[in-house]
C-alpha positions in Angstrom: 0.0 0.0 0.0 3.3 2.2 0.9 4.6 1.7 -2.5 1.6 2.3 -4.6 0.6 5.6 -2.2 4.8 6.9 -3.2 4.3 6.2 -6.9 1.3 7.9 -6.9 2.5 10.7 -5.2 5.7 10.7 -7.6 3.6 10.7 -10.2 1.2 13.5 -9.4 4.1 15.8 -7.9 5.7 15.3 -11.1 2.9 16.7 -13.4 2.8 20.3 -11.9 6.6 20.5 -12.4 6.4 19.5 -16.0 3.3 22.2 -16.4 5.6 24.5 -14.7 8.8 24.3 -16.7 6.3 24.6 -19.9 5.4 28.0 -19.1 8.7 29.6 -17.7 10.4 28.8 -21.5 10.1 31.8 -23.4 8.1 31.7 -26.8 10.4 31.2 -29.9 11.8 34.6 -31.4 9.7 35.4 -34.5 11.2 34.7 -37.6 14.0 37.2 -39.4 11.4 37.3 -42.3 9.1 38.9 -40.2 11.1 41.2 -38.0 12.4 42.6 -41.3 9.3 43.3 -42.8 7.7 44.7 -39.5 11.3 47.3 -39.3 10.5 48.2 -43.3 6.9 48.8 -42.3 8.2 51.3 -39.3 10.7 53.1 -41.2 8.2 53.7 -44.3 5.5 55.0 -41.6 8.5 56.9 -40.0 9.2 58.4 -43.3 5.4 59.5 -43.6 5.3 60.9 -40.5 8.2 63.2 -40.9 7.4 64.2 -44.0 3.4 65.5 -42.7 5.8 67.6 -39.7 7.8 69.1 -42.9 4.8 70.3 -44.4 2.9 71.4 -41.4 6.4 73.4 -40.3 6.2 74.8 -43.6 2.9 76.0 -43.8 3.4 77.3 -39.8 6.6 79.1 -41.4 4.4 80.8 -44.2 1.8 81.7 -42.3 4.5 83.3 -40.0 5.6 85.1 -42.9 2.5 86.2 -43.7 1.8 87.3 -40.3 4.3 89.6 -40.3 3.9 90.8 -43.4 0.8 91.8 -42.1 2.1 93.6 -39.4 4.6 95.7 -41.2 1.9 97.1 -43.5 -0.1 97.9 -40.1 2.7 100.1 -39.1 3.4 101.9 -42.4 -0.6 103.1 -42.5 
């Protein structure tokens, strides 16, 4: 009765520990494939992005200009 109580316990102790050790490996890397694409995909929305903050400085610039050209023509009257 000893011995079939200990391998049943060995048994069912050494389930949980299996579980365990299956959740503390770390998922696989993704593949190079993939993490290439995803850095193309950043720098090309990147590239967008800086480009829309060129043309808004730009247009913040001319209406600056604009502004001011404003201005002077207030003072000359």
């Amino acid at each position: 009765m000893t011995k079939l109580l200990r391998a049943g316990l060995v048994a069912s102790l050494g389930v949980p520990v299996l579980m365990l050790g299956a959740c503390a490996t770390p998922p696989p890397p993704p593949p190079p494939c993939d993490a290439c694409a995803a850095a193309q995909h950043a720098e090309a929305t990147a590239n967008e992005a800086l480009s829309t903050a060129h043309q808004a400085l730009e247009a913040a610039n001319e209406a600056r200009a604009a502004a001011s050209r404003m201005y002077q023509r207030g003072l000359r009257k």
